[in-house]
C-alpha positions as CSV (number, residue, x, y, z in Angstrom):
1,X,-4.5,15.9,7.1
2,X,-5.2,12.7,9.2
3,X,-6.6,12.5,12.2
4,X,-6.6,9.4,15.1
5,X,-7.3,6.3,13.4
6,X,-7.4,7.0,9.9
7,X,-8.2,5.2,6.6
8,X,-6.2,5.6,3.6
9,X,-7.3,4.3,0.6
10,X,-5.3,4.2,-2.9
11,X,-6.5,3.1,-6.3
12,X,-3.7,4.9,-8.5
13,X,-3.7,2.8,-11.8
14,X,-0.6,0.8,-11.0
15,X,1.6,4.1,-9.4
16,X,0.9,2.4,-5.5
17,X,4.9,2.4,-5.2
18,X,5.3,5.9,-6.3
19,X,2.5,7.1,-4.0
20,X,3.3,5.7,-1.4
21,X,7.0,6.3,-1.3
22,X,6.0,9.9,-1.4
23,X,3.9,9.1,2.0
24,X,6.9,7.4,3.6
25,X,6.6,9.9,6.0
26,X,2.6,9.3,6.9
27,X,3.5,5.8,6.6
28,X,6.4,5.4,9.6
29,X,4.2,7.4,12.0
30,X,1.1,6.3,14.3
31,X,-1.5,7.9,12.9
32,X,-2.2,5.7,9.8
33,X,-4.0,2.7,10.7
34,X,-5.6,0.8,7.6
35,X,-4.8,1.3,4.0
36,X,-7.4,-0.3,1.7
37,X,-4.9,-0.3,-1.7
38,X,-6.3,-1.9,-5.2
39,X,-3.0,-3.2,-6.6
40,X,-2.9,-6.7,-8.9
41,X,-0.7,-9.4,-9.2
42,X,0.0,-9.6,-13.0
43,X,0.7,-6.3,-14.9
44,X,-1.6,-4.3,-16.3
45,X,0.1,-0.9,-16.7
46,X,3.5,-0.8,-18.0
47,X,5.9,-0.5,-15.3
48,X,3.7,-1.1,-12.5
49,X,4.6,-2.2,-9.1
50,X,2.9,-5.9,-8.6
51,X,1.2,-6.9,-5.3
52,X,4.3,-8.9,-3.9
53,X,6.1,-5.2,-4.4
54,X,3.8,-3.4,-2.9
55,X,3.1,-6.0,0.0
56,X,6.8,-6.3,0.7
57,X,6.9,-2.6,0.9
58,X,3.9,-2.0,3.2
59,X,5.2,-4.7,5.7
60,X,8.6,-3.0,5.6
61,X,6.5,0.3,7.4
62,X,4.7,-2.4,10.0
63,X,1.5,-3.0,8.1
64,X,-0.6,-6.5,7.5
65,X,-2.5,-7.9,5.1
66,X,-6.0,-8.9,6.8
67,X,-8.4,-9.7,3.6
68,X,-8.5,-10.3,-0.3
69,X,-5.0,-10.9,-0.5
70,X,-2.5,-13.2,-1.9
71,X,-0.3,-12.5,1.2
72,X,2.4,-15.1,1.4
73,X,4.8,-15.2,-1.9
């Protein structure tokens, strides 16, 4: 469970879409504020979502990129 202010963090061996679809929920609502999620730009696991995916999808849901990443495809 969450509480005020919380952190999620995700290093999920190229699933990040899959996970965080299934926290769409957790994602549309106030009390997630940072997600630290390892995620890379080339792919290392077959099928994987690439950083640009993942980006896109967390700034669908209102989130920013503030460090370490390639931000602006």
């Amino acid at each position: 469970m969450c509480g005020p202010g919380s952190l999620q963090v995700l290093d999920v061996q190229g699933a990040e879409l899959q996970v965080l679809r299934g926290m769409e929920v957790l994602l549309r609502g106030p009390v997630l504020q940072t997600a630290v999620i390892e995620n890379s730009g080339a792919e290392l696991y077959t099928g994987q979502a690439l950083q640009a995916e993942v980006v896109s999808f967390m700034r669908s849901h209102g989130f920013h990129c503030v460090k370490d990443c390639a931000c602006e495809f």
